[in-house]
Biopython code that builds the backbone (N, CA, C, O; Angstrom):
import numpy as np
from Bio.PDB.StructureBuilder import StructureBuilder

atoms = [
    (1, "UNK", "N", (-7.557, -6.547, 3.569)),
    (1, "UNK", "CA", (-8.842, -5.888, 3.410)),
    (1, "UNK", "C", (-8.950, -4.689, 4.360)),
    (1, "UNK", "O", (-9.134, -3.635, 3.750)),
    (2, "UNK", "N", (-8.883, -4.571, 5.701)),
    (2, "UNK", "CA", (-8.798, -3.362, 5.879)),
    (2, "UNK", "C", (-8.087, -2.430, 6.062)),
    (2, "UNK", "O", (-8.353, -1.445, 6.751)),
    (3, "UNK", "N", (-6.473, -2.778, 5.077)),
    (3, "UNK", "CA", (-5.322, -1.682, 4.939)),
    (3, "UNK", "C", (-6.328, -0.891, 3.902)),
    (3, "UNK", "O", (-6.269, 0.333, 4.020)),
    (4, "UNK", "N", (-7.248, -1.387, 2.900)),
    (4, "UNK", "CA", (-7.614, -0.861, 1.815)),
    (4, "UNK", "C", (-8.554, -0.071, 1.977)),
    (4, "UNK", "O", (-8.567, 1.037, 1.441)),
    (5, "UNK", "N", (-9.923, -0.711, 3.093)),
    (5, "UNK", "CA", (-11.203, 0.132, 3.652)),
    (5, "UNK", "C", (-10.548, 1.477, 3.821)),
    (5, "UNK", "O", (-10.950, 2.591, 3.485)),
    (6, "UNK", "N", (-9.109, 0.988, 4.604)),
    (6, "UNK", "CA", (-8.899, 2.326, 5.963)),
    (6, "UNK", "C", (-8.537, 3.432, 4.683)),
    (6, "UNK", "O", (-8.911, 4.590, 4.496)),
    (7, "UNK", "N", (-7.756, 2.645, 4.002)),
    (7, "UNK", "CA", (-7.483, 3.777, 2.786)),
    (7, "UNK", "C", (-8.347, 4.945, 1.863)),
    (7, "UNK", "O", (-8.270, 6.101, 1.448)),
    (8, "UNK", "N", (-9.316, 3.610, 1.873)),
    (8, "UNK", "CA", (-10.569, 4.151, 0.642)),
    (8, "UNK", "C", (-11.614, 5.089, 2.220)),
    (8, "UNK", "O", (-12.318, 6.051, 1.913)),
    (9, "UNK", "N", (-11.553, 4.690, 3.555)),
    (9, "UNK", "CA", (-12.703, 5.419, 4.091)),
    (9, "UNK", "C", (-11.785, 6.984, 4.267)),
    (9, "UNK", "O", (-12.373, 8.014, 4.598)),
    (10, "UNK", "N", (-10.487, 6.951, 4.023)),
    (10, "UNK", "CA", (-9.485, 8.475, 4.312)),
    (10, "UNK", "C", (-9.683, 8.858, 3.445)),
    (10, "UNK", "O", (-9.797, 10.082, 3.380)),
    (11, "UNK", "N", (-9.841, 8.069, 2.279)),
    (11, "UNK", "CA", (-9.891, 9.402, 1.003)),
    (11, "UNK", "C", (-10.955, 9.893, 0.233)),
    (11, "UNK", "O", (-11.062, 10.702, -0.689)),
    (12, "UNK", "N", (-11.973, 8.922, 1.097)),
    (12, "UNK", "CA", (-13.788, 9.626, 1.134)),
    (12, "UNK", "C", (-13.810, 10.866, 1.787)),
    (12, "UNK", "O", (-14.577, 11.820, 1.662)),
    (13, "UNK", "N", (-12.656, 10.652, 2.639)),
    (13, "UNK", "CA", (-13.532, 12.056, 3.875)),
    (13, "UNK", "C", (-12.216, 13.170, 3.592)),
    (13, "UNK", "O", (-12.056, 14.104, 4.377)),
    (14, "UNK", "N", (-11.446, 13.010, 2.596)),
    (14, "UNK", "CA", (-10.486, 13.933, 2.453)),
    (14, "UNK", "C", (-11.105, 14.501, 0.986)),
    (14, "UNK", "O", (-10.525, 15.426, 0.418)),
    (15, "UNK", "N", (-12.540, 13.779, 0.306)),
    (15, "UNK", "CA", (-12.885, 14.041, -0.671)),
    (15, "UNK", "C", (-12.257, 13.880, -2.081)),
    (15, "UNK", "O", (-12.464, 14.517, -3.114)),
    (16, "UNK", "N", (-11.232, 12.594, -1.757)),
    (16, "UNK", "CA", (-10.428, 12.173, -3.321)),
    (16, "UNK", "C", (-11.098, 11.317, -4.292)),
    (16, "UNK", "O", (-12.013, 10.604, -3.879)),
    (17, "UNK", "N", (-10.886, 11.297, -5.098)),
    (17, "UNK", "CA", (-11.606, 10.420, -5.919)),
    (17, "UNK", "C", (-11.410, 9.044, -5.923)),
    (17, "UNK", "O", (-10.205, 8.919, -5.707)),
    (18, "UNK", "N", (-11.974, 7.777, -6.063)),
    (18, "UNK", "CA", (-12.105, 6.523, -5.265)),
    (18, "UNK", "C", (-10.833, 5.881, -6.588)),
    (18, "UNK", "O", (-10.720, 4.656, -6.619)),
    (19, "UNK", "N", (-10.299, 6.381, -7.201)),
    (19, "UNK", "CA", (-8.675, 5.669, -8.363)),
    (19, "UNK", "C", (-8.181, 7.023, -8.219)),
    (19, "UNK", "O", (-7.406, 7.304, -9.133)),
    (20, "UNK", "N", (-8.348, 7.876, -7.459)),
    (20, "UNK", "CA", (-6.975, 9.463, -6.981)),
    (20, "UNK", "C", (-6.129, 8.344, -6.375)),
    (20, "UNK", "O", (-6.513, 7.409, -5.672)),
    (21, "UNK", "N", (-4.728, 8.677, -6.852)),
    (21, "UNK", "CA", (-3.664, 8.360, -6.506)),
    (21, "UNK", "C", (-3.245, 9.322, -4.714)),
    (21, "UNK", "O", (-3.344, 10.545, -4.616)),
    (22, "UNK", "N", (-2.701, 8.188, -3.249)),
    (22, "UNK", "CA", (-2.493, 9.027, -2.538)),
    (22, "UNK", "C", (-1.610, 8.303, -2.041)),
    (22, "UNK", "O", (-1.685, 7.172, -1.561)),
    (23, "UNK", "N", (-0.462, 9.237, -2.217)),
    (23, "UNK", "CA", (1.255, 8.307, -2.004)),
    (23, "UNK", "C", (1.293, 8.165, -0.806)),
    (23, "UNK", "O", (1.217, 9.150, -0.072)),
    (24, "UNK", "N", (1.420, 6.908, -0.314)),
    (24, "UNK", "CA", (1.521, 6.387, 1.359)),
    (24, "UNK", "C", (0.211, 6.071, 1.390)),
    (24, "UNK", "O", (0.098, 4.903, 1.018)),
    (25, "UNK", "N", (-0.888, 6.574, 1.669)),
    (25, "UNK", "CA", (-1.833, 6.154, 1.831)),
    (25, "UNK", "C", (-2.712, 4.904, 1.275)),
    (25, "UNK", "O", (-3.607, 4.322, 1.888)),
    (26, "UNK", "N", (-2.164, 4.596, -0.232)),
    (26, "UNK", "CA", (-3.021, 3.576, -0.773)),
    (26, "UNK", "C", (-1.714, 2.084, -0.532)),
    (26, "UNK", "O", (-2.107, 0.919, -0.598)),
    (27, "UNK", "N", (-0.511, 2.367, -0.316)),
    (27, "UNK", "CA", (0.322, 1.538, 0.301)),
    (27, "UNK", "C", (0.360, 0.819, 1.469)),
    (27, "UNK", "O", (0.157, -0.383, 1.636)),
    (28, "UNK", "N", (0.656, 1.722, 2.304)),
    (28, "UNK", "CA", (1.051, 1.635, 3.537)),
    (28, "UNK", "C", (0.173, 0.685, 3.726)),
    (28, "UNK", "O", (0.497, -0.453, 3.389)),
    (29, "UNK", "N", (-1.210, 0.934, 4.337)),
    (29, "UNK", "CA", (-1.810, 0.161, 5.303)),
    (29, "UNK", "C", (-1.989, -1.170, 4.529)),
    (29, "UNK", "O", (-2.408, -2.157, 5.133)),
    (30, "UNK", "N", (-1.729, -1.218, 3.410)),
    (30, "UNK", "CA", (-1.980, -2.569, 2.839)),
    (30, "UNK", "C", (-1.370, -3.321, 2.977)),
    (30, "UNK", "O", (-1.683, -4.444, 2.581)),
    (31, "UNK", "N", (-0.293, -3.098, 3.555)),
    (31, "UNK", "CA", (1.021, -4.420, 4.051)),
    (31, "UNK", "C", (1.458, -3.910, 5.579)),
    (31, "UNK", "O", (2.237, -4.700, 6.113)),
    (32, "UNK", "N", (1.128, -2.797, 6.353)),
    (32, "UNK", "CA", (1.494, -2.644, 7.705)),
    (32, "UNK", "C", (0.111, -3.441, 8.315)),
    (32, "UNK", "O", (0.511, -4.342, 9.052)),
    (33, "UNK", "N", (-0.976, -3.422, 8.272)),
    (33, "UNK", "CA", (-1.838, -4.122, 8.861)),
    (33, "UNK", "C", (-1.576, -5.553, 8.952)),
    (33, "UNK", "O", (-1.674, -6.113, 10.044)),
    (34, "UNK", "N", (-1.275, -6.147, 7.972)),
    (34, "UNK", "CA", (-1.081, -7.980, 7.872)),
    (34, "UNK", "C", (-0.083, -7.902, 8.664)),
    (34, "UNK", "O", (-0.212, -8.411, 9.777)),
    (35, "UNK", "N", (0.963, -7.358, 8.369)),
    (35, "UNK", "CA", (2.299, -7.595, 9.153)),
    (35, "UNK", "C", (2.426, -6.798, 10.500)),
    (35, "UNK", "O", (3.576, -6.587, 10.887)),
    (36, "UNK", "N", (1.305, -6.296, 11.320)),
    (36, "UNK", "CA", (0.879, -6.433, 12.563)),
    (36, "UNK", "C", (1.063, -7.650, 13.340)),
    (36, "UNK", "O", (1.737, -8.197, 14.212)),
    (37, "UNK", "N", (-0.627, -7.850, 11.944)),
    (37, "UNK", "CA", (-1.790, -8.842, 12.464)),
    (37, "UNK", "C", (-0.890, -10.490, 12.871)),
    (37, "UNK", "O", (-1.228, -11.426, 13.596)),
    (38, "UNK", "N", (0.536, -10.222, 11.887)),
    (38, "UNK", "CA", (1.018, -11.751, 12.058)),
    (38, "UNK", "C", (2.665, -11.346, 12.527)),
    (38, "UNK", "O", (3.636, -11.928, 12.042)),
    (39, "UNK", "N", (2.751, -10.437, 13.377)),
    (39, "UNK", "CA", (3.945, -10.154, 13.457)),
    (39, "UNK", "C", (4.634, -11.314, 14.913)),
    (39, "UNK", "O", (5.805, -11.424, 15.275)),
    (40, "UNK", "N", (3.567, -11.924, 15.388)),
    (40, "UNK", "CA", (3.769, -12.960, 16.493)),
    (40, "UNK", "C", (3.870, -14.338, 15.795)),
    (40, "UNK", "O", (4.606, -15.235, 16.206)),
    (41, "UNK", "N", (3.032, -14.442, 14.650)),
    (41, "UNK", "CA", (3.549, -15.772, 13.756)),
    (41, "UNK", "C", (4.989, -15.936, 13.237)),
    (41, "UNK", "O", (5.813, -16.821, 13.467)),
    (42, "UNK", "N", (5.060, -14.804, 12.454)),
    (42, "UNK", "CA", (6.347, -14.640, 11.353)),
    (42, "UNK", "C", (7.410, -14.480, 12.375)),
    (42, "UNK", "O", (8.448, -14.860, 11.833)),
    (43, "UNK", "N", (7.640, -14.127, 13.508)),
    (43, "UNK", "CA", (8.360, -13.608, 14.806)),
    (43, "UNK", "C", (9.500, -12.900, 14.196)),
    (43, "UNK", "O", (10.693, -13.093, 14.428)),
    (44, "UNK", "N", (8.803, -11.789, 13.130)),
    (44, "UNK", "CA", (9.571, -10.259, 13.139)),
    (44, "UNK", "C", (8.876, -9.076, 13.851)),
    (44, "UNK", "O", (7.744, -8.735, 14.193)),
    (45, "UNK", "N", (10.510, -8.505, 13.903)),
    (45, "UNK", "CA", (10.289, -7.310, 14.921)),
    (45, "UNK", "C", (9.745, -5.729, 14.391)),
    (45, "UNK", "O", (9.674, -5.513, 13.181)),
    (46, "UNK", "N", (9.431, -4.825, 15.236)),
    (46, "UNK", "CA", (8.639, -3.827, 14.496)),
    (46, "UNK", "C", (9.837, -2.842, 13.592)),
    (46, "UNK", "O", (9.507, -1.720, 13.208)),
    (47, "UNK", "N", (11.087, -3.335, 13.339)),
    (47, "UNK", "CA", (12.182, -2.883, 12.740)),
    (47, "UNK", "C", (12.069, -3.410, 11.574)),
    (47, "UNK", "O", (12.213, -2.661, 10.608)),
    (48, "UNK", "N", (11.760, -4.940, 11.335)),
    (48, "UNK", "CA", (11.825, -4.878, 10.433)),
    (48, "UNK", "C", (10.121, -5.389, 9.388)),
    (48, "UNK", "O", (9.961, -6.057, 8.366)),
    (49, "UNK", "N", (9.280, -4.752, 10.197)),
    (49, "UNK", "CA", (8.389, -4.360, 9.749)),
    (49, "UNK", "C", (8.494, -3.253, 8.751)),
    (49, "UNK", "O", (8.225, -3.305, 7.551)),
    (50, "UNK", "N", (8.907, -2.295, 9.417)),
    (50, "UNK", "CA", (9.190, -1.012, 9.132)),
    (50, "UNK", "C", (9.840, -0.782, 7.772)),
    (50, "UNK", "O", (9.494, 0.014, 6.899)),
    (51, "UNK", "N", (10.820, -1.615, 7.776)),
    (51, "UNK", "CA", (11.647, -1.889, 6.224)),
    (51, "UNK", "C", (10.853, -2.949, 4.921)),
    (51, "UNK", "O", (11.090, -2.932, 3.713)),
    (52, "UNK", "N", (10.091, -3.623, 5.510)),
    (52, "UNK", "CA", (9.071, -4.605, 4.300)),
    (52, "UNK", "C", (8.414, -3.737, 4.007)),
    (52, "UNK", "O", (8.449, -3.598, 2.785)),
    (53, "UNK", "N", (7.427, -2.612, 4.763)),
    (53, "UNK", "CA", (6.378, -1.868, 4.293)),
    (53, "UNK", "C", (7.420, -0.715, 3.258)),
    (53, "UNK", "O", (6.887, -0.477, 2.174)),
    (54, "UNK", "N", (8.662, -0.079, 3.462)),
    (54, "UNK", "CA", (9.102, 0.553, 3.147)),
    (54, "UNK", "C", (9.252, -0.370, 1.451)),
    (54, "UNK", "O", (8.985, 0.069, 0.332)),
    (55, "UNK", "N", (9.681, -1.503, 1.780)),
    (55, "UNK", "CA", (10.113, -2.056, 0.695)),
    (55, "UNK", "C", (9.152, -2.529, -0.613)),
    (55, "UNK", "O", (9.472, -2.615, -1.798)),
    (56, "UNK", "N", (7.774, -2.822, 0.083)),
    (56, "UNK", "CA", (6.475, -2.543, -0.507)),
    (56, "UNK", "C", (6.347, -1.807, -1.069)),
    (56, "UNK", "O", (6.303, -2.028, -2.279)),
    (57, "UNK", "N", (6.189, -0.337, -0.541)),
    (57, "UNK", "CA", (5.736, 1.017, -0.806)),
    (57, "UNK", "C", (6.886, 1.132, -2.437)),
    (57, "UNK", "O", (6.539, 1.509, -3.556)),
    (58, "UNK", "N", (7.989, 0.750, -2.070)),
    (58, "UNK", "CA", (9.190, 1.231, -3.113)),
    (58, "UNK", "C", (8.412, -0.122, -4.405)),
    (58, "UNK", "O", (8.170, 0.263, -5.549)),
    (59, "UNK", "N", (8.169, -1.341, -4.072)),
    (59, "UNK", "CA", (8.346, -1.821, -5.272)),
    (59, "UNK", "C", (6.915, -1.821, -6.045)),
    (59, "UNK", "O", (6.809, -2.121, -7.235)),
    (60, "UNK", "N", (5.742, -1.414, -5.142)),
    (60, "UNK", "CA", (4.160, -1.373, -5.769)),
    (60, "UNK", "C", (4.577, -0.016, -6.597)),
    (60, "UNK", "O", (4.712, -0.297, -7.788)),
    (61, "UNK", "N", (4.786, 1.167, -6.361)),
    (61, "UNK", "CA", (5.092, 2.025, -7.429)),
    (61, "UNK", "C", (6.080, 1.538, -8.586)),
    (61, "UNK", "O", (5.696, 2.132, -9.594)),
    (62, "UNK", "N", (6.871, 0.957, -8.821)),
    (62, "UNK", "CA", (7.764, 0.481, -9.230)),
    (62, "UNK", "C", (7.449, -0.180, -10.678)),
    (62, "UNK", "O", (7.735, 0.175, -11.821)),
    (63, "UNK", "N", (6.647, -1.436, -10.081)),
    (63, "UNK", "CA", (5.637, -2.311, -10.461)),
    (63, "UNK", "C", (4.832, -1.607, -11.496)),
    (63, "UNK", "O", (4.877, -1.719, -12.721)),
    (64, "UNK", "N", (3.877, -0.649, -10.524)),
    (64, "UNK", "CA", (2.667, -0.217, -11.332)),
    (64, "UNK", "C", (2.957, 0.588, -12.425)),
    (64, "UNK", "O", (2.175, 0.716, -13.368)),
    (65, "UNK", "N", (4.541, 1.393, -12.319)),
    (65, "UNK", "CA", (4.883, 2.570, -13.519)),
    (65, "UNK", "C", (5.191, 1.445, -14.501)),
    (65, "UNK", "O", (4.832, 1.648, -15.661)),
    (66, "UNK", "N", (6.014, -0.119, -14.127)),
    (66, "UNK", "CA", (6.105, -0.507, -15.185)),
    (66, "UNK", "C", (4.809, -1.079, -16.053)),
    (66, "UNK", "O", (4.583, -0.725, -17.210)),
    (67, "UNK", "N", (4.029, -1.984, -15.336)),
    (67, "UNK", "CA", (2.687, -2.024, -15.567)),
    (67, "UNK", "C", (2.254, -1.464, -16.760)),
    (67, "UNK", "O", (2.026, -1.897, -17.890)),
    (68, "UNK", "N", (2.176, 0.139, -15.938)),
    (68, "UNK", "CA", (1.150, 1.305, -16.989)),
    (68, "UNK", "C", (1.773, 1.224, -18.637)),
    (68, "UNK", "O", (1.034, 1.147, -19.618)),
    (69, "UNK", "N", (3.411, 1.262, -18.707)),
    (69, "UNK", "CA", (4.426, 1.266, -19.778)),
    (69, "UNK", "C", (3.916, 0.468, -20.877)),
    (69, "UNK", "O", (3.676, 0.767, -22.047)),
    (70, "UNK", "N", (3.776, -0.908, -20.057)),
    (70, "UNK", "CA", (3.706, -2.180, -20.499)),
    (70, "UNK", "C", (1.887, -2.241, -21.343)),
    (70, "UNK", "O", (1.388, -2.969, -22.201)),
    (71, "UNK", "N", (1.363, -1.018, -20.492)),
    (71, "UNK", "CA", (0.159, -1.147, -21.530)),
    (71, "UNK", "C", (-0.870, -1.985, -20.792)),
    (71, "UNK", "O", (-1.851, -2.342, -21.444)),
    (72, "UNK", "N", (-0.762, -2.397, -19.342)),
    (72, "UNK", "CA", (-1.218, -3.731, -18.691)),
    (72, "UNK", "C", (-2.319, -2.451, -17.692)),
    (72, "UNK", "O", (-3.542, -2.565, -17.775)),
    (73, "UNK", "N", (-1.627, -1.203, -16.726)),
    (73, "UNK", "CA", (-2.779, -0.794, -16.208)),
    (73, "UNK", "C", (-2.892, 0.314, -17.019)),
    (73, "UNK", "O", (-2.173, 0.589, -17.980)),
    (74, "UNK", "N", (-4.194, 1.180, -16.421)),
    (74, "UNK", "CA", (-4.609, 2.124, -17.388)),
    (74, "UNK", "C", (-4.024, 3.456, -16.668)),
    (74, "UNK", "O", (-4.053, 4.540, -17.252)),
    (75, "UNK", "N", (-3.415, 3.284, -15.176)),
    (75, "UNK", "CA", (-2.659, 4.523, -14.382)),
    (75, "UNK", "C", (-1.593, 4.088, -14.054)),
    (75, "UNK", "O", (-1.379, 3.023, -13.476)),
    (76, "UNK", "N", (-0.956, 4.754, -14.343)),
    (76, "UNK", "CA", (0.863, 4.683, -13.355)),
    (76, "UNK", "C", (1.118, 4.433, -12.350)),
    (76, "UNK", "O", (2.259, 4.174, -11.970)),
    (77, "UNK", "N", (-0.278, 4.451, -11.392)),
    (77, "UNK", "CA", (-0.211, 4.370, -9.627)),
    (77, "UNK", "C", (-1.109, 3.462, -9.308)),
    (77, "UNK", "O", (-1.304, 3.173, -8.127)),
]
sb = StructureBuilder()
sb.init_structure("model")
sb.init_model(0)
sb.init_chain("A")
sb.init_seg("    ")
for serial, (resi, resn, name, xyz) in enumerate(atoms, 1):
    if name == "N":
        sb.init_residue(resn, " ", resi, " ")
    sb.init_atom(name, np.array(xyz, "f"), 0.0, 1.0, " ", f" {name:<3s}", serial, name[0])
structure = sb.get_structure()
């Protein structure tokens, strides 16, 4: 929840539209925040933090182009 606020309050004040697509931005914080917040539970390091969010970022686009194909969302992103 607040990888998404932080997302949606950046792209209020950058003036995007609240479904504008913003590469990194609607990603990122949505899986770097949790995997902060529990990076002392899970006892990974900020290396390979770095590579899950990367790996996120690669498969939510991924996902969503197939998604859109598939007729399931109504945007590609």
């Amino acid at each position: 929840m607040a990888g998404d606020i932080t997302s949606s309050f950046i792209k209020r004040r950058l003036g995007m539209a609240p479904s504008a697509m913003a590469l990194g931005l609607d990603q990122i914080p949505e899986s770097l925040f949790p995997l902060l917040g529990c990076r002392e539970l899970l006892g990974i390091s900020y290396w390979q933090i770095f590579w899950i969010v990367l790996a996120f970022l690669f498969w939510e686009l991924l996902l969503s182009r197939i998604l859109f194909l598939l007729k399931i969302r109504k945007t590609p992103y």
